[in-house]
C-alpha positions in Angstrom: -89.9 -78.0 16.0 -89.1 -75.5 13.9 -91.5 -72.3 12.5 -92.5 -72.7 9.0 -91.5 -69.4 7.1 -95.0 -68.9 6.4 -96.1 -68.6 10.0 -93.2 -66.2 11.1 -94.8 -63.1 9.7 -98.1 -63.8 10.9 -96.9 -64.3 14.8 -95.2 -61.2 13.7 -98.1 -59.2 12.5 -100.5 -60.9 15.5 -97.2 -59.1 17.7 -97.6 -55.6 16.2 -101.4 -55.8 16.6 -101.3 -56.4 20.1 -98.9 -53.5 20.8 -101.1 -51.3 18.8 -104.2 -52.0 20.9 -103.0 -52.2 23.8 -101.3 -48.6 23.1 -104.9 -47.3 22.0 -106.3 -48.8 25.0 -103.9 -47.4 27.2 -104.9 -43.9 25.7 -108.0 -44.0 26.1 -108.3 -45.2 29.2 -106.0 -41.9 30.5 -107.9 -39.3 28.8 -111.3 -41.0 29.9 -109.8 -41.1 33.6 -108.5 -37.6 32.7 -112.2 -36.3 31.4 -113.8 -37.6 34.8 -111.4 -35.2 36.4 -108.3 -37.6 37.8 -104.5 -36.1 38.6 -102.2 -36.5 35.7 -100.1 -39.3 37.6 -103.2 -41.1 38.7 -104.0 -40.9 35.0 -101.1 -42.4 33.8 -101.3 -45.5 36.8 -104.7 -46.1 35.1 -103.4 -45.8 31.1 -100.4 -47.9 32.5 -102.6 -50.4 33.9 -105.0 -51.0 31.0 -101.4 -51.5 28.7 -100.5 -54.2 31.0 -103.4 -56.3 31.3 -104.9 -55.7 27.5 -100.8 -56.6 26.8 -101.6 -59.8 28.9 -105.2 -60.7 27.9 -103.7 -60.8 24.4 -100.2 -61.9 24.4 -102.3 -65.6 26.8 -104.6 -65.8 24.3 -101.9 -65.7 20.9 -100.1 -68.2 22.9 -102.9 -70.8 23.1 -103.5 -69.9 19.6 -99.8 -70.7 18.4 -99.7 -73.8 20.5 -103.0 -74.8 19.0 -101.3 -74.8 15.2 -98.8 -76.7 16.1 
């Protein structure tokens, strides 16, 4: 089945948004793990961890969404 044009730049836009929070969430969490007085590299394991899983949380749940307008 093929993607209206009208959905494209929404999936597209719901794409960008997810990068952008899960980059803010990934800073955060490293300079809040860096305030409480972590190592630089254990700093950067937690930042890198919070971009994976907010990447995941959101990328599952704009999958059920798109499945659910078809």
């Amino acid at each position: 089945m093929k993607a209206s044009l009208d959905v494209l730049p929404l999936i597209s836009l719901a794409m960008f948004t997810t990068v952008v929070v899960a980059l803010l969430t990934a800073a955060v969490t490293g300079l809040l793990s860096r305030l409480d007085g972590a190592t630089v590299p254990r700093a950067l394991l937690r930042a890198g961890a919070a971009f994976g899983s907010s990447i995941l949380v959101v990328a599952s749940l704009l999958t059920v969404i798109t499945s659910a307008i078809k």
